[in-house]
C-alpha positions in Angstrom: 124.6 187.2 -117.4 122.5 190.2 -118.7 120.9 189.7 -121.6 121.7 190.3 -125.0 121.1 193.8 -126.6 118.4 192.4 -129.0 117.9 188.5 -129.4 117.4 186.2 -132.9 116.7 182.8 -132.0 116.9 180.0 -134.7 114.1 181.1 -136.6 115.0 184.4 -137.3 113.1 185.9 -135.0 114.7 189.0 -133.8 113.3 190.9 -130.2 114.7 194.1 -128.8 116.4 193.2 -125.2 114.1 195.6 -123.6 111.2 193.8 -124.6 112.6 190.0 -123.4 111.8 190.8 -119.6 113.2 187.9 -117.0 114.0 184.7 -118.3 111.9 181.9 -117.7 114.8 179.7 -117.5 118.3 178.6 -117.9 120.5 176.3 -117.7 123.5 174.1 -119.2 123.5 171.2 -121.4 126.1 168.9 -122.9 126.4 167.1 -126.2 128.0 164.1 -126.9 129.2 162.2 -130.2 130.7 158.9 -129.5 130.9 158.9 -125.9 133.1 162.3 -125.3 131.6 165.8 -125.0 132.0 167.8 -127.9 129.4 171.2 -127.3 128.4 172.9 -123.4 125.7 175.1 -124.3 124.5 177.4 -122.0 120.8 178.5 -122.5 118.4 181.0 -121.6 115.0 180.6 -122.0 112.4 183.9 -122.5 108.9 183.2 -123.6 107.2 186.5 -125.4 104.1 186.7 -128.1 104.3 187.2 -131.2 102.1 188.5 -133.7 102.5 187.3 -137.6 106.0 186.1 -138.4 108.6 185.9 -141.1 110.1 182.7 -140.8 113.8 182.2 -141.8 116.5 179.9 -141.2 119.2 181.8 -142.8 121.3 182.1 -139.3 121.3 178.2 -138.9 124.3 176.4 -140.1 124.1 173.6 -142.9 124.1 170.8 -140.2 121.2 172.5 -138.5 119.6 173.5 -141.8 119.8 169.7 -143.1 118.3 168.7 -139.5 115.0 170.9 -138.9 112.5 169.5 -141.2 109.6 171.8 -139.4 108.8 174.2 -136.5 105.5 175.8 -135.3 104.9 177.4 -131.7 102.4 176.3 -128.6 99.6 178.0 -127.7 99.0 179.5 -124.3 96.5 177.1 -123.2 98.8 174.2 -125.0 101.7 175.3 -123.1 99.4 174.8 -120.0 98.7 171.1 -120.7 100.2 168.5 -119.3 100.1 166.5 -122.5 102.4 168.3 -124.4 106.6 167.8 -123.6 108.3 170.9 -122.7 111.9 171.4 -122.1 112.5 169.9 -118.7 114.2 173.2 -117.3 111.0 174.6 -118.1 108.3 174.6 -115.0 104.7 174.5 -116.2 
C-alpha cells in the first residue's frame, strides 16, 4: 500500500508523504472485547525527527481522548536500548 499523501498520527503531528521514506514496519493487529473481535487494524510504522512540536489531540475520539493520560517520544540512543519495550513488529 503506498503511503498516504501527508500523514497525522495521534498526536497531531502532521508529515508531508515525501518526507516519511520506507516504513520501518507493518503489520496487522486485532482487538478484542469480551472474547470476539471487534477492530483489525492495519499499521504502518515510519520513524522521522522532529524538531519542536505542537502537541494536540483534537483528531483522537472521546474514547481515546478519555484513555491517553500522557505521551513523550524516545531518544535515539533510548530507542537503541534494550531496556526500553518497543512495539514487537519493531526490530531494534
Amino acid at each position: 500500500m503506498p503511503p498516504p499523501a501527508s500523514c497525522a498520527e495521534e498526536a497531531g503531528i502532521e508529515v508531508p508523504a515525501d518526507d516519511l521514506g520506507e516504513p520501518i514496519a507493518s503489520g496487522t493487529i486485532e482487538f478484542t472485547w469480551g472474547g470476539a473481535v471487534i477492530i483489525v487494524q492495519a499499521q504502518t510504522f515510519y520513524a522521522i525527527a522532529v524538531g519542536p512540536v505542537t502537541v494536540s489531540f483534537d483528531g483522537l475520539d472521546p474514547w481515546e481522548r478519555a484513555t491517553t493520560d500522557r505521551y513523550g517520544w524516545f531518544t535515539r540512543n533510548e530507542l537503541r536500548a534494550d531496556s526500553h519495550q518497543r512495539h514487537p513488529l519493531i526490530r531494534n
